[in-house]
Structure formats: structure tokens, C-alpha cells
C-alpha positions in Angstrom: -100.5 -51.5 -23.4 -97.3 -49.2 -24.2 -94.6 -49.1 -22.2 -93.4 -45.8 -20.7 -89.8 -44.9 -20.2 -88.8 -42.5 -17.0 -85.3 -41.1 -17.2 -84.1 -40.7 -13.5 -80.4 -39.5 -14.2 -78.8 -36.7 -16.0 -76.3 -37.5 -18.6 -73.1 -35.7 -18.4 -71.6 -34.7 -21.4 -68.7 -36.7 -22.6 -65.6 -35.5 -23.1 -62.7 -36.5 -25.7 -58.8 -36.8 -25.6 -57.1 -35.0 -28.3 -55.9 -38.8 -29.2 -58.9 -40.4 -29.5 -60.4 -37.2 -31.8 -57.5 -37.5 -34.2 -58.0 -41.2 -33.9 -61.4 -41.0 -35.3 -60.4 -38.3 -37.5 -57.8 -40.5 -39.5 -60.1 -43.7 -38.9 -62.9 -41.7 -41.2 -60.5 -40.1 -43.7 -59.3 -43.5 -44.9 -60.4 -45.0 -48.0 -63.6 -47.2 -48.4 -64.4 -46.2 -44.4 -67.6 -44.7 -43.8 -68.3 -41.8 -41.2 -70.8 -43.6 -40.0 -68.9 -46.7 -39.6 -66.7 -44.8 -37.3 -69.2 -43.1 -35.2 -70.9 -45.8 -34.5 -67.3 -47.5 -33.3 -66.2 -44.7 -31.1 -70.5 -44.2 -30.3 -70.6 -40.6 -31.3 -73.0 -38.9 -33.7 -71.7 -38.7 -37.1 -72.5 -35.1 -37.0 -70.0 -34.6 -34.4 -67.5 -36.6 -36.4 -68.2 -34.6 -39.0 -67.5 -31.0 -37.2 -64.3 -32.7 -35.9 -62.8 -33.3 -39.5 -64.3 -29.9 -40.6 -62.0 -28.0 -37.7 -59.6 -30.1 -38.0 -59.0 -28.9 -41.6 -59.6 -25.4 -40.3 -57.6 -25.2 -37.7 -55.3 -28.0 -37.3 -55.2 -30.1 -33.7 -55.0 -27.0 -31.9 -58.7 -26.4 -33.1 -59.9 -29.9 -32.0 -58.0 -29.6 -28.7 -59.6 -26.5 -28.0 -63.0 -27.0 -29.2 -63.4 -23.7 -31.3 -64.1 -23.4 -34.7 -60.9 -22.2 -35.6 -57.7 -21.6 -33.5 -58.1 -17.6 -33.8 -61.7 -17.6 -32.1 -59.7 -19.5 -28.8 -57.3 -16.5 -28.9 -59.9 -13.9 -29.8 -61.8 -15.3 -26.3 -58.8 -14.9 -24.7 -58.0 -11.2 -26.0 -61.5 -10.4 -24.5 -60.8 -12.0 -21.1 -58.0 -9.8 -20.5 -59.4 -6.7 -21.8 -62.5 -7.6 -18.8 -60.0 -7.8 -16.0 
């Protein structure tokens, strides 16, 4: 007989420090360290690990901290904001 699994709670998406992203960031550049090895640590997906280090090259910290691709598309949605109101 298989066993059935019944998820009875929504999972809230988790949300990083700046700290801990350019932790993990730095952890995964160094030599000999595998992304993986540092997803696992931190338990992220590597894919997310990855897309950190990609804006991070893009856009500096103030692209990780704001969770854009680049820091123009923050100031782009801002632009638009203020044109609404």
C-alpha cells in the first residue's frame, strides 16, 4: 500500500537579508566551492543562487536588495508609480 501525503499548511515565501544574499554570493564565488554546495547550506535552490550572482553582477547590491533584475527596472517602477498618482 502507498502512502499518501496531505499538505494542510501554506508555505510562506521566505525572505532574505541583504547580508545573508551577499553571504552566499561570496560563499559560491570562491574557489573549489560548488553552487550547489552552498544552496544546500543556506537550503535554497541553486537556481535562485544562481539568479542572485547573475544580478548581482548586473546590478550591484542595490539589485539583490531590491529584487529586480537590474537597479534601473526598481527606478523605472518607480517612475511609473508617480506618473499613476
Amino acid at each position: 500500500m502507498e502512502a499518501i501525503s496531505v499538505i494542510t499548511e501554506i508555505q510562506r515565501r521566505r525572505r532574505f537579508s541583504i547580508a545573508d544574499k551577499l553571504r552566499a554570493v561570496r560563499e559560491s564565488s570562491e574557489p573549489g566551492i560548488s553552487v550547489s554546495y552552498v544552496a544546500r547550506k543556506y537550503g535554497i535552490p541553486p537556481s535562485l543562487l544562481f539568479n542572485w550572482r547573475r544580478r548581482m553582477a548586473e546590478g550591484g547590491k542595490q539589485a539583490i536588495q531590491a529584487d529586480d533584475d537590474v537597479l534601473v527596472a526598481s527606478e523605472v517602477r518607480e517612475l511609473k508609480r508617480q506618473l499613476r498618482e
